[in-house]
C-alpha positions as CSV (number, residue, x, y, z in Angstrom):
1,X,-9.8,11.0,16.1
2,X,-12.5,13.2,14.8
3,X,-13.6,10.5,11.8
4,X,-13.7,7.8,15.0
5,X,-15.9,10.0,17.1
6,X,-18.1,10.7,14.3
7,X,-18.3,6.9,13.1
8,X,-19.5,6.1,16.9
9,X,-21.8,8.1,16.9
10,X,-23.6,7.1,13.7
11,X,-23.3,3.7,15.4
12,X,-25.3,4.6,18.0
13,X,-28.3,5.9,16.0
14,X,-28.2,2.9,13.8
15,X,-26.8,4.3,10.8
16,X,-23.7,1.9,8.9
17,X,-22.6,5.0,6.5
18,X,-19.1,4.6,6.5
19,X,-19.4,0.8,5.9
20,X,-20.3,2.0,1.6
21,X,-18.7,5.2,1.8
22,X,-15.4,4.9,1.1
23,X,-14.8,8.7,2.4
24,X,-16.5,9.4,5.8
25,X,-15.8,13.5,5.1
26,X,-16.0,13.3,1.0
27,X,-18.3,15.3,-0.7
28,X,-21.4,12.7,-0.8
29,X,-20.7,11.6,2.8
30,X,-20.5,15.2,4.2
31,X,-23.2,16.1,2.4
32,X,-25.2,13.3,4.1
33,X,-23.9,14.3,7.5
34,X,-25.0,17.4,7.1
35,X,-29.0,16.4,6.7
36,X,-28.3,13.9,9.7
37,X,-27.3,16.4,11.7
38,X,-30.2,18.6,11.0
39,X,-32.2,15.6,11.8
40,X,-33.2,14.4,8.6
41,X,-34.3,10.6,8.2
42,X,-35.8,9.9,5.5
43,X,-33.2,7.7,3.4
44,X,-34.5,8.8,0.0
45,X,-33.6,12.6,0.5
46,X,-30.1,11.1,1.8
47,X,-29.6,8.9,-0.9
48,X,-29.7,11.9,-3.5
49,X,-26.6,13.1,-1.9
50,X,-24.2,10.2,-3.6
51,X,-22.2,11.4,-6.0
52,X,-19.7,9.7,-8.4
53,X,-19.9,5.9,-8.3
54,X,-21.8,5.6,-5.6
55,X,-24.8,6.2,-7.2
56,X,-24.3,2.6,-8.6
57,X,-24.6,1.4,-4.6
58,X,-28.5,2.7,-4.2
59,X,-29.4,-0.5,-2.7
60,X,-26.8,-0.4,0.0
61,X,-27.0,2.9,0.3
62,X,-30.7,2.9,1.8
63,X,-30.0,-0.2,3.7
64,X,-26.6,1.6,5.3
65,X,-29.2,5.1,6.2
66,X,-32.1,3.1,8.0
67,X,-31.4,4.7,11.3
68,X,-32.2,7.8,13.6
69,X,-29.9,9.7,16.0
70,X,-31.8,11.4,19.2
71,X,-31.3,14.8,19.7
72,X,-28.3,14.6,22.2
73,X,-26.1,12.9,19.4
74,X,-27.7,15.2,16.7
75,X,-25.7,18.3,18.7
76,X,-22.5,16.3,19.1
77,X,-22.5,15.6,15.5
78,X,-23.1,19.2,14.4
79,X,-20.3,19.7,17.0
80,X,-17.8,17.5,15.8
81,X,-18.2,18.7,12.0
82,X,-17.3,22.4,13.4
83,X,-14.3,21.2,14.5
84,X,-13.9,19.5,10.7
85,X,-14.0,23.0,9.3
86,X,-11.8,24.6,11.6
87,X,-9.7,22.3,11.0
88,X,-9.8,22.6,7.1
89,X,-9.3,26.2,7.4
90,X,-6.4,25.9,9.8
91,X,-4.8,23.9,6.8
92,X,-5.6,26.3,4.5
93,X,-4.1,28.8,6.4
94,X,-0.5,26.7,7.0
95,X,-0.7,25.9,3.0
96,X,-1.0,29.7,2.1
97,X,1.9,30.4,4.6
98,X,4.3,27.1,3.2
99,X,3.5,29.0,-0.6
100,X,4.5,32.3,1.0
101,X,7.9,31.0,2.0
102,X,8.5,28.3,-0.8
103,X,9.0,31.3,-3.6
104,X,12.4,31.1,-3.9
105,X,12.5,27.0,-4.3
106,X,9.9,27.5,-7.3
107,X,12.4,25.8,-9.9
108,X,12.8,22.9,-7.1
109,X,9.4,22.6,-6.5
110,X,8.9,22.2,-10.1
111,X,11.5,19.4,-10.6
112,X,9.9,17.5,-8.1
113,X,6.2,17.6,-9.5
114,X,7.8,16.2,-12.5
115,X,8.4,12.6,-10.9
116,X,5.0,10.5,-10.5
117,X,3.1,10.7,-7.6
118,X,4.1,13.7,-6.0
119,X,1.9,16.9,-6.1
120,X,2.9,20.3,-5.1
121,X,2.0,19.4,-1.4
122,X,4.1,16.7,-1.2
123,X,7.2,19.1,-3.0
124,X,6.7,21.5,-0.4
125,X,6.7,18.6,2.8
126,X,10.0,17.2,1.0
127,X,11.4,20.4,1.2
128,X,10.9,21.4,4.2
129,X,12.3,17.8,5.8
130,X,15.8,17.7,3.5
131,X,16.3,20.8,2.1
132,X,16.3,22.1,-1.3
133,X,19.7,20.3,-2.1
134,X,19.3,17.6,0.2
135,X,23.2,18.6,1.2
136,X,22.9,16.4,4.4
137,X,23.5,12.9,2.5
138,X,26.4,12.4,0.7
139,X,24.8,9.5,-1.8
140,X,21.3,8.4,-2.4
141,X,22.2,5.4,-0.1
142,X,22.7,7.5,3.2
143,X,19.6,9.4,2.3
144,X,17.5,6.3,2.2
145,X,18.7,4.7,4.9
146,X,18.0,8.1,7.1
147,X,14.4,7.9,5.9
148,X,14.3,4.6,6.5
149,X,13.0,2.9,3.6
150,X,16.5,0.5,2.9
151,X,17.0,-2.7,3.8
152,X,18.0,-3.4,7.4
153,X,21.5,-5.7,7.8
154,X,21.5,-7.3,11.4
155,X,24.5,-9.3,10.9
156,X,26.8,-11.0,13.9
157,X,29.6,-13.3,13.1
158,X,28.7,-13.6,8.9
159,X,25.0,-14.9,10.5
160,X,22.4,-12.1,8.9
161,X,19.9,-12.0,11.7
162,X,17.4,-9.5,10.3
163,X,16.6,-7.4,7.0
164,X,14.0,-5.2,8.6
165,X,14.6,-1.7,7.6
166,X,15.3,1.1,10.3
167,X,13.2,2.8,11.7
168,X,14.1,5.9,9.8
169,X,12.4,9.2,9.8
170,X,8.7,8.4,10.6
171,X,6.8,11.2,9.0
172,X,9.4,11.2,5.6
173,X,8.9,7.5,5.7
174,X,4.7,7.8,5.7
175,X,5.0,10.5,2.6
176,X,7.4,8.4,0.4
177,X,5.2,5.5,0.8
178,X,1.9,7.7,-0.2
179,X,3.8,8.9,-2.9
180,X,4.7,5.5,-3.8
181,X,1.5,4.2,-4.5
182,X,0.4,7.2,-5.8
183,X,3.2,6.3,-8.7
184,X,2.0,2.5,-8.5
185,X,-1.5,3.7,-10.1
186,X,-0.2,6.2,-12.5
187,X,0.0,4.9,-16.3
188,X,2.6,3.8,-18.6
189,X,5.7,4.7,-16.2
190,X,8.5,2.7,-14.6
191,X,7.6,3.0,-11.1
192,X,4.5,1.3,-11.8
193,X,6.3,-1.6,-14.1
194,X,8.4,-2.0,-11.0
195,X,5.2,-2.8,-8.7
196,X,4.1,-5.0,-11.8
197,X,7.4,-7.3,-11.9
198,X,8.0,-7.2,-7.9
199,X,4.4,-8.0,-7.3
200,X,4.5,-11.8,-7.9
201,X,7.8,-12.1,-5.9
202,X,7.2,-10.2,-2.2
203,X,3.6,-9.6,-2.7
204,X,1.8,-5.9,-2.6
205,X,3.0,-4.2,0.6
206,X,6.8,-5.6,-0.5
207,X,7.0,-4.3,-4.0
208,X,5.4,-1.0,-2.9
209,X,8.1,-0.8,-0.3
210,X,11.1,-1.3,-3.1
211,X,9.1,1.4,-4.8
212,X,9.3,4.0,-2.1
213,X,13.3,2.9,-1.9
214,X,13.6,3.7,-5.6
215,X,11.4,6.8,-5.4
216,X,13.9,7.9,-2.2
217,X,16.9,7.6,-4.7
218,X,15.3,9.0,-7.7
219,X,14.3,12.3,-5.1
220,X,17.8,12.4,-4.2
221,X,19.0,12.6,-7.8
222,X,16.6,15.4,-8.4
223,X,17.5,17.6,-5.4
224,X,21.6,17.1,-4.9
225,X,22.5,17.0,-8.4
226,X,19.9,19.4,-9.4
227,X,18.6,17.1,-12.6
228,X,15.0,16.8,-14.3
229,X,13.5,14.0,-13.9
230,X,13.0,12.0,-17.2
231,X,10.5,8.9,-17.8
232,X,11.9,5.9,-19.1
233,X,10.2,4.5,-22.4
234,X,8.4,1.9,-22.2
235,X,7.9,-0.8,-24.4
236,X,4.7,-2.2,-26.2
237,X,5.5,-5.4,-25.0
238,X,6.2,-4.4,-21.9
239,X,2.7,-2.5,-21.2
240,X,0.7,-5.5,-22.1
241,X,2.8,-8.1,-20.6
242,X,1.8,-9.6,-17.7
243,X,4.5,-11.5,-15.4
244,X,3.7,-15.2,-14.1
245,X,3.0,-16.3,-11.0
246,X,5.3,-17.8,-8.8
247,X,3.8,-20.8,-7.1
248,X,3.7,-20.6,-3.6
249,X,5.2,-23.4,-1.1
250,X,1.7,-24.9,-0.2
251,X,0.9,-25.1,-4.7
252,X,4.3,-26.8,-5.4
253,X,3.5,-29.5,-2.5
254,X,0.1,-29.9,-3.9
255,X,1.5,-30.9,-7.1
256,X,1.6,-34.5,-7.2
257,X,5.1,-35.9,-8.2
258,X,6.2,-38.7,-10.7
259,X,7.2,-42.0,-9.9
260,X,10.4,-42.8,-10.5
261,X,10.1,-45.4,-13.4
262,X,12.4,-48.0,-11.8
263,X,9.7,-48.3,-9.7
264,X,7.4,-48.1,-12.5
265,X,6.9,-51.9,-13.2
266,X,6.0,-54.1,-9.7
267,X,8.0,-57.1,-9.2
268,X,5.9,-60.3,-9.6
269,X,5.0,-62.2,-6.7
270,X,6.9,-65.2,-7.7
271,X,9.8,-63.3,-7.7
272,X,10.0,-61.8,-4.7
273,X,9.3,-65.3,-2.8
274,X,12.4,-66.6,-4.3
275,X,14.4,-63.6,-3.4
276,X,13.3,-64.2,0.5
277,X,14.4,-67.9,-0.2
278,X,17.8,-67.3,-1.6
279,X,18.0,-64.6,1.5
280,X,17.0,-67.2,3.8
281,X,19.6,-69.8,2.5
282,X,22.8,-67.4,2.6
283,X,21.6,-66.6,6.3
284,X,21.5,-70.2,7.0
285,X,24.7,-71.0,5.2
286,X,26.4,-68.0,7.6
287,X,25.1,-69.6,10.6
288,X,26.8,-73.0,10.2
């Protein structure tokens, strides 16, 4: 809500920031709020606020600062970025607290940070919504189907109507999916071979889905049966191979297709008339 407010009102001074900076509240943009609120316009002195790679987007950069915001908006800003901080601090607070009472699941915690894509952060949420033992779910199955990243089975006299998964536990559901492509960009592990061999099949979105299903099981092992969590190896050929695409509907009718080659060779015109004749006499010869 905040990030919305403070992208309108940029809009209304003219100033496109957030269409080259990827983070509106990073460290370059916030930086660059910062002299904008103050009142600062010249794009230069903003400009030497990038940090990282987008330093490399100069260009864009000035084009995206050319702008002014009138005095009015300048106080709404400064507003607005107060409420940023509190906010930040207010986390900081609930984090310290979470630490405070997550002592005595330090071995838990531990296992979990072990598995790719999840930080301490995300240990302590996945704690908090199953437990340290995840005792509530009998088998991996029942655990992901309560989270809700399964397959769905609408099915009414053998006629499968639907695979859409449930809807699940909404704010479980959103961390296994950040946690999932967290693992997708990680290096040389399984959970990002999986995205690479279900990518060509259900396209981004799907695989990272079967991902978060996996990751729900794997979690499961970790907590219930109280296991580490150990990476596959993976294979040279496996790290450099690349899988084919599948061709889509529209590509395969694209294609053109072979004759058949008894229709190869064209019957001569001579032929065919005395075909229609013998035709034409057998017809005749019914008639009388």
């Amino acid at each position: 809500m905040v990030h919305n407010h403070v992208e309108g009102l940029l809009e209304q001074g003219g100033i496109k920031l957030s269409a080259v900076v990827s983070d509106l509240f990073g460290v370059s943009g916030w930086a660059m709020l910062e002299h904008i609120a103050q009142g600062v316009t010249d794009v230069e002195v903003l400009a030497r606020e990038a940090r990282g790679t987008l330093r490399q987007k100069q260009t864009q950069l000035r084009e995206a600062l050319v702008g002014r915001l009138e005095p009015v908006y300048q106080l709404l800003l400064r507003q607005h970025m107060d409420q940023v901080r509190l906010l930040r601090r207010q986390i900081e607070q609930v984090n310290q607290a979470l630490a405070e009472a997550m002592k005595e699941h330090i071995a838990v915690l531990h296992r979990l940070s072990r598995i790719p894509g999840i930080d301490l952060h995300a240990s302590q949420e996945l704690i908090a919504e199953i437990g340290p033992k995840a005792a509530a779910f009998a088998t991996a199955g029942q655990f992901a189907s309560w989270v809700g990243v399964c397959p769905g089975s609408q099915e009414s006299a053998g006629v499968n109507y639907s695979n859409r998964s449930p809807k699940g536990n909404r704010y479980l559901r959103r961390l296994l999916c950040q946690i999932a492509w967290a693992a997708i960009h990680t290096k040389d592990t399984f959970f990002a071979g999986l995205f690479g061999r279900l990518k060509p099949r259900i396209e981004g979105k799907g695989a990272a889905w079967a991902v978060a299903h996996r990751m729900a099981r794997v979690i499961w092992l970790v907590l219930h049966q109280e296991v580490d969590y150990q990476e596959k190896r993976i294979r040279a050929s496996q790290r450099t191979h690349t899988p084919a695409k599948v061709p889509t509907t529209a590509q395969r009718l694209r294609k053109p297709r072979r004759r058949c080659p008894c229709l190869a060779k064209s019957t001569p015109h001579h032929h065919r008339v005395g075909i229609f004749e013998s035709a034409r006499a057998a017809k005749a010869r019914r008639c009388r």
